[in-house]
Each structure stands twice: as structure tokens, then as C-alpha cells.
NUNU-341191 format. One record per residue (C-alpha): residue in three letters; x, y, z. Coordinates in steps of 0.5 Angstrom, whole numbers, plus 500, padded with zeros to 3 digits. Example, Ala and Ser with C-alpha at 12.3 -4.5 7.8 and 13.67 -1.06 7.14 Angstrom:
ALA525491516SER527498514
//
This chain:
UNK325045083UNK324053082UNK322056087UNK317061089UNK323066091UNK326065084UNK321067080UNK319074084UNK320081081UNK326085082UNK324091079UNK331092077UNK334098073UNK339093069UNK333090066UNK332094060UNK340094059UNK339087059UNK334087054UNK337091049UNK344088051UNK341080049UNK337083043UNK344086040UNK348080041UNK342075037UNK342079031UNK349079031UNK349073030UNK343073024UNK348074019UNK353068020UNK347063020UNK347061014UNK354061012UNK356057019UNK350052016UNK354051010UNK360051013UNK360047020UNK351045020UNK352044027UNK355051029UNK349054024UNK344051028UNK348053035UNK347060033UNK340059031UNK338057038UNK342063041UNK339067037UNK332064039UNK335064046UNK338071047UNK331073044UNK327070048UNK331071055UNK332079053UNK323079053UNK322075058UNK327079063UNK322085062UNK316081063UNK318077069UNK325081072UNK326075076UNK332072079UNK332066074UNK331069068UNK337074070UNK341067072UNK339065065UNK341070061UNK347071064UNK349063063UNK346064056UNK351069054UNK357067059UNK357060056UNK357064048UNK363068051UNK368061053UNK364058046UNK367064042UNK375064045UNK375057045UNK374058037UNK380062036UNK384058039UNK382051038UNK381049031UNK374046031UNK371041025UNK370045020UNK372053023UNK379051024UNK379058019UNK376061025UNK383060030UNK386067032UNK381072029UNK379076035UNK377081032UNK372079027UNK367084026UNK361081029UNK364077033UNK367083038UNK360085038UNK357079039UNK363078045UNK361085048UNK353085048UNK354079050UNK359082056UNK354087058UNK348081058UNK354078064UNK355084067UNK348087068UNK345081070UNK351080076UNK349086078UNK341085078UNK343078082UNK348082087UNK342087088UNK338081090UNK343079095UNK344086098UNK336086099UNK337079103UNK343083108UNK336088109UNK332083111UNK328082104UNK328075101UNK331074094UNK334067091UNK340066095UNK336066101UNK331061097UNK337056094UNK341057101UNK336055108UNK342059111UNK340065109UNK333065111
//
């Protein structure tokens, strides 16, 4: 159950770096859609979903700036980070062409806005933690009684 907590404001200053960050890494990922979708369908419909994904948790971090969101984001992007490395180093069905091309092009842009979404987020969420230190509630103190 999501509470109250996690859905506050933050009004942190990450919030536009996420959301030009997550904006970045989706439209990376436009060009190779229909080549993946003739190639390997299911990465094809992976990355319109990220793309769909990023697109709308970079919005809603402006919107909502809330904890959840930034949690989102950075879970988002992490997971597209390990999915990237474990295609260049496992041969997957139908990308084993993909195995030891790190530096594809939009691939390193993909990784480091991508990169930036965890960072800014990680830091976003670490400001929240400080603010429960200060006596200010945030979501750790709502996920963990401890902390109240």
C-alpha cells in the first residue's frame, strides 16, 4: 500500500535533471525500435514500453516530485542499465550480435542518461532521508515504523 508519505512533495532540485535525463534515454531508444522489432519482437516491445515508461516518469517527477515517483525512475533506468550489460555479455535469442558492443552509440547515451536518472533520483531520495534526521517526515520514515 502506497502511502500518504510517499506521494508528498519533495521540491527537489533533481527533479528537472531527472526529467530531462528520462526524456534523453527514451528517445534514444526510438531509433532501434523497429529494427529490434524485426530482429528480436520482444526487445522491440521492451523498449517501447521503456520508452513509454521514461517518458512518463520524467512528466510525472515534475508533476508530483514525490518519493515514489523518484523510486520508480530510478528502478526504471537501473533495471535498463543491467539489461544493457547482460546483452553485451550474454548472447540473447536473436541479439547474440549485440555480445561485446559497448560502445554503440546510442547505447552509451542510453546508459549514461540513464545513469543520471539513478543518480539524481539516489540523490532526491538521500535529501528525503536527511529531512527525516531534521524531523521532517519523508518515505523512509513511512516504509520503516522505526523511524517515526
Amino acid at each position: 500500500m502506497i502511502s500518504e508519505q510517499s506521494l508528498r512533495r519533495l521540491a527537489s532540485p533533481q527533479r528537472h535533471v531527472v526529467a530531462a535525463a528520462a526524456g534523453l534515454a527514451a528517445v534514444a531508444h526510438i531509433p532501434v525500435i523497429g529494427p529490434h522489432l524485426q530482429e528480436a519482437p520482444y526487445m522491440g516491445v521492451l523498449f517501447i514500453m521503456f520508452t513509454i515508461l521514461c517518458l512518463a516518469l520524467g512528466s510525472a517527477v515534475l508533476v508530483w516530485d514525490a518519493p515514489a515517483v523518484y523510486l520508480a525512475a530510478a528502478a526504471t533506468c537501473g533495471w535498463a542499465i543491467l539489461g544493457y550489460s547482460a546483452t553485451r555479455l550474454i548472447a540473447f535469442p536473436l541479439l547474440s550480435d549485440d555480445v561485446g558492443n559497448w560502445l554503440e552509440p546510442l547505447g552509451v547515451v542510453s546508459v549514461v542518461t540513464e545513469a543520471v536518472v539513478v543518480a539524481a533520483c539516489t540523490s532526491a531520495l538521500f535529501h528525503s532521508v536527511n529531512q527525516v534526521r531534521h524531523g521532517r517526515p519523508s518515505l523512509v520514515s513511512s516504509l520503516d515504523p522505526d523511524l517515526r
